[in-house]
C-alpha positions as CSV (number, residue, x, y, z in Angstrom):
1,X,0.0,0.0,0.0
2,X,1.4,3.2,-0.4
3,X,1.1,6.4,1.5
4,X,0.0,9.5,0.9
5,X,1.3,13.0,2.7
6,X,-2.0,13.1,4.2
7,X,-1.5,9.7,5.9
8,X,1.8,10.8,6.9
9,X,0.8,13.5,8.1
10,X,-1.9,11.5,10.2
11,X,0.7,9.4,11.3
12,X,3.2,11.8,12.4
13,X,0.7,13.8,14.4
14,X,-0.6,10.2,16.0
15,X,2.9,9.1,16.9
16,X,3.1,13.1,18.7
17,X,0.2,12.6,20.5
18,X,0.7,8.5,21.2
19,X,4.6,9.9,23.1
20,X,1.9,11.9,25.7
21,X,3.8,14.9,24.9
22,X,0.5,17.0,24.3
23,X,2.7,20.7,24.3
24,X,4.3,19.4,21.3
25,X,1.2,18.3,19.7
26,X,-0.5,22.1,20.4
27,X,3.1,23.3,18.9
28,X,2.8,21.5,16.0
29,X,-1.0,22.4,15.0
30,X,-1.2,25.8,16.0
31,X,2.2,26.3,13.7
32,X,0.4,24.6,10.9
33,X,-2.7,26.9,11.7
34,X,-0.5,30.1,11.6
35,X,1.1,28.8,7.7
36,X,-2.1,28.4,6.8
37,X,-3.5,31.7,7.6
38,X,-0.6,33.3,6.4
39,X,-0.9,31.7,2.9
40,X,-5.1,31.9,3.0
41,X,-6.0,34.6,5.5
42,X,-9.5,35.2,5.6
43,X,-10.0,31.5,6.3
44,X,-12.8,29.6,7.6
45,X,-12.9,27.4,10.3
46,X,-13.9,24.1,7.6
47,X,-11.0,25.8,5.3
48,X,-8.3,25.6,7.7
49,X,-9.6,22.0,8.8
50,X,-9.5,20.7,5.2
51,X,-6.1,22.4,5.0
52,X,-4.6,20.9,8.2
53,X,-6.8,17.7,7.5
54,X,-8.0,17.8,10.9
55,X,-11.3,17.5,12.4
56,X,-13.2,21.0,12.0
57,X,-13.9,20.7,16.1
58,X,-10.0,20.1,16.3
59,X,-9.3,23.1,14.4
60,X,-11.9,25.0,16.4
61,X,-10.5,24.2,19.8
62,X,-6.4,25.3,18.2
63,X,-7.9,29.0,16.7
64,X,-9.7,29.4,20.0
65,X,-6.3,28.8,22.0
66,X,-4.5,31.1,19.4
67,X,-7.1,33.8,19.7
68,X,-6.6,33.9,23.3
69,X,-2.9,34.4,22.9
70,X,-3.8,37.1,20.9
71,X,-2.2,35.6,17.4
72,X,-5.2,35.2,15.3
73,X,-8.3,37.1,15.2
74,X,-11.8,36.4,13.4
75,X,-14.7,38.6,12.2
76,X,-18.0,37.5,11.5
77,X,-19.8,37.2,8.0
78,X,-23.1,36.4,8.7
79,X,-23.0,32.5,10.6
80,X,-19.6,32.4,9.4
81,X,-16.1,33.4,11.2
82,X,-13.2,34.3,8.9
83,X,-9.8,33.8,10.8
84,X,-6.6,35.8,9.8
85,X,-3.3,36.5,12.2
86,X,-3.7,39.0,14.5
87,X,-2.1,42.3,13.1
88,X,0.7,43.0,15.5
């Protein structure tokens, strides 16, 4: 069978989270979250989930920690929140 980057990239994150080092995990994702909105800003929460391939409630939880260390911001269209980095 052969692999795709997307099942590496499953695996990797796995074996991160499998060696119970959880700080590295958060590390890892929220610096894939940050690339991501610095290629795409203006992102929405599905966006960045199908971009990470992540669950969306797994990309929910990491913008929600970023927000509150005031690195990404959102604004609301309607139902829908468009994320971008935080203008420092």
């Amino acid at each position: 069978m052969i692999s795709t980057s997307a099942d590496l990239t499953r695996k990797s994150l796995l074996n991160i989270n499998d060696s119970s080092n959880g700080a590295l995990l958060l590390e890892v994702i929220e610096e894939r979250i940050i690339s991501s909105l610095g290629d795409k800003p203006n992102s929405s929460i599905s966006e960045i989930a199908k971009d990470l391939r992540v669950n969306r409630s797994t990309a929910s939880k990491y913008l929600h920690v970023l927000r509150a260390k005031k690195k990404v911001a959102f604004r609301q269209v309607g139902p829908v929140k468009l994320w971008s980095l935080e203008e420092q």
